[in-house]
N, C-alpha and C positions, 0 to 999 in steps of 0.2 A: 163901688163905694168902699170905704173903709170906717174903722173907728169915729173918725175926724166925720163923715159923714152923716154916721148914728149920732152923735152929740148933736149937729147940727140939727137932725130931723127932732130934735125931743121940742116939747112946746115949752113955752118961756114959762108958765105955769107951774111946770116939771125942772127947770135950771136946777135945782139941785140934784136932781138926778145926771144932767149935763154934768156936771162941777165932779157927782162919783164916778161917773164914768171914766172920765179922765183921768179921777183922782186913783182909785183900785186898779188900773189896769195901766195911766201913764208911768207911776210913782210907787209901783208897788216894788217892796223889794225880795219877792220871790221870785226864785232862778227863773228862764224863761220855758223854761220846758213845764215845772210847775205852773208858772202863772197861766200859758198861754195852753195847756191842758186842761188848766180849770175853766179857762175865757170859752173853749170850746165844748167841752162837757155840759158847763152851766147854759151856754146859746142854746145847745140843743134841748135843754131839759125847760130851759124858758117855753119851747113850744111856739116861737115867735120866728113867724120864715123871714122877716127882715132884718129881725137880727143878728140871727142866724146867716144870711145872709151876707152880709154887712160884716160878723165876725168873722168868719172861717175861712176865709180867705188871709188876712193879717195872721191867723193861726194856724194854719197850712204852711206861711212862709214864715214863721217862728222853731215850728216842730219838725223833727223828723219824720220820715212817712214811718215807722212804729210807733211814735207818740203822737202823732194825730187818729195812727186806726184804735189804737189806745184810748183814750180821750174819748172816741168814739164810742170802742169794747164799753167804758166806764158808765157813758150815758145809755146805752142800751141797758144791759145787764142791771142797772141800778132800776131802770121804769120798770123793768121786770119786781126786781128783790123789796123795791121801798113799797109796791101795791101788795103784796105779797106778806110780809111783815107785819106791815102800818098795820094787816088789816087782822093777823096774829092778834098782834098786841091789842087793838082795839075789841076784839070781841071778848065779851064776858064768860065764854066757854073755854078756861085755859086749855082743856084738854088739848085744844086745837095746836100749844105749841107743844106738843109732845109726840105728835106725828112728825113722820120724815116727811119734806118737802119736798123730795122727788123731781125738782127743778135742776134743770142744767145749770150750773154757772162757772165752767172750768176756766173761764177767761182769770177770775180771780186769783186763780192759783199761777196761773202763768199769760201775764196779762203783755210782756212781748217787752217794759220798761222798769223801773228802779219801782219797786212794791212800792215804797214810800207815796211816788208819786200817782201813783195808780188809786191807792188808800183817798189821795189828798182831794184826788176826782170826783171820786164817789160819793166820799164824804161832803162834799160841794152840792151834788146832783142829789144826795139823801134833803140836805137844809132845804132845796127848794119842793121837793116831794113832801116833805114833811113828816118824813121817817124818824120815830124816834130811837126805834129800835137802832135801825141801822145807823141811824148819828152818833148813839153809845157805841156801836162795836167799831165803825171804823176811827174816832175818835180815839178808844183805847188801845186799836193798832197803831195809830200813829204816836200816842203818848208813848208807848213803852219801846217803839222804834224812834225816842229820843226828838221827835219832832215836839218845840216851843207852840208855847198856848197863842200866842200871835201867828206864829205862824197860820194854824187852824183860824186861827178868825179870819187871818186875811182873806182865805177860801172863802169863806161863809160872806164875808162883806162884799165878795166879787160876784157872789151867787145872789144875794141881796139884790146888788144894785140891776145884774143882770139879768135878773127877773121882773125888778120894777119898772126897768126900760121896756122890755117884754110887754107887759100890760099896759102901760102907759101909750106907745104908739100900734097897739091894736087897738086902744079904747077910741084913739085918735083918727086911726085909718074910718071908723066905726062913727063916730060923731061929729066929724068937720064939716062931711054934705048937712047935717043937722044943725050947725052950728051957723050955715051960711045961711042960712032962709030965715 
């Protein structure tokens, strides 16, 4: 299957998610390496094996094989950094950011593609984690490495929609035998 596929499978219920899908990922105007590393980051960080599915293959034949293991590096490492973090920031015992973290994440420093675009991944797969920490820091790497405040959204709207597709045909897979009786 492809793109064209996933839009079809969405229920008429969801058509606006149909409509983004198409829309963030036919019509976007980030390069393809950006886009189609965020389209693969964010699949996998959806947590959704069909769409994932469904993506990665379109993303596969977009990306180079360094910016697909890339893309990949960015979704791993981030499930790691955004539970990790989130959960920093979240607790009431600040002392806790003041210890070293003692976590591997060298991929960051040399992630195998253009930092920028590595940053742009992350920061995609942080939005659907729900990192705030890590939304702040990769955010201001990418600000001060001269990337536009659009640009950042467009990630975040591709990681939006690619996450509500995510939930939407798992709820689906889940409640249609339910729905016929």
């Amino acid at each position: 299957m492809s793109l064209d596929a996933l839009k079809s499978a969405i229920p008429d219920h969801a058509k606006d998610l149909r409509l983004n899908l198409g829309s963030v990922i036919g019509n976007s105007d980030l390069p393809a390496q950006q886009l189609w590393g965020t389209v693969l980051a964010t699949a996998i960080a959806s947590r959704s094996p069909l769409v994932l599915r469904e993506l990665a293959p379109e993303a596969k034949a977009h990306l180079s094989p360094e910016a697909y293991t890339a893309a990949k590096s960015a979704a791993a490492v981030m499930a790691m950094n955004n539970v990790f973090y989130r959960t920093r920031h979240l607790l009431s015992d600040h002392e806790y950011g003041t210890l070293r973290a003692g976590l591997r994440m060298n991929v960051i420093g040399n992630p195998g593609v253009d930092k920028v675009d590595f940053e742009l991944w992350s920061f995609a797969v942080s939005a659907i984690n729900g990192c705030g920490m890590c939304l702040d820091s990769h955010e201001q790497v990418l600000r001060k490495a001269g990337v536009e405040r659009d640009v950042i959204q467009e990630a975040f709207k591709i990681a939006a929609v690619v996450e509500a597709v995510g939930v939407t045909l798992e709820a689906e897979a889940v409640l249609a035998p339910l729905d016929r009786r």
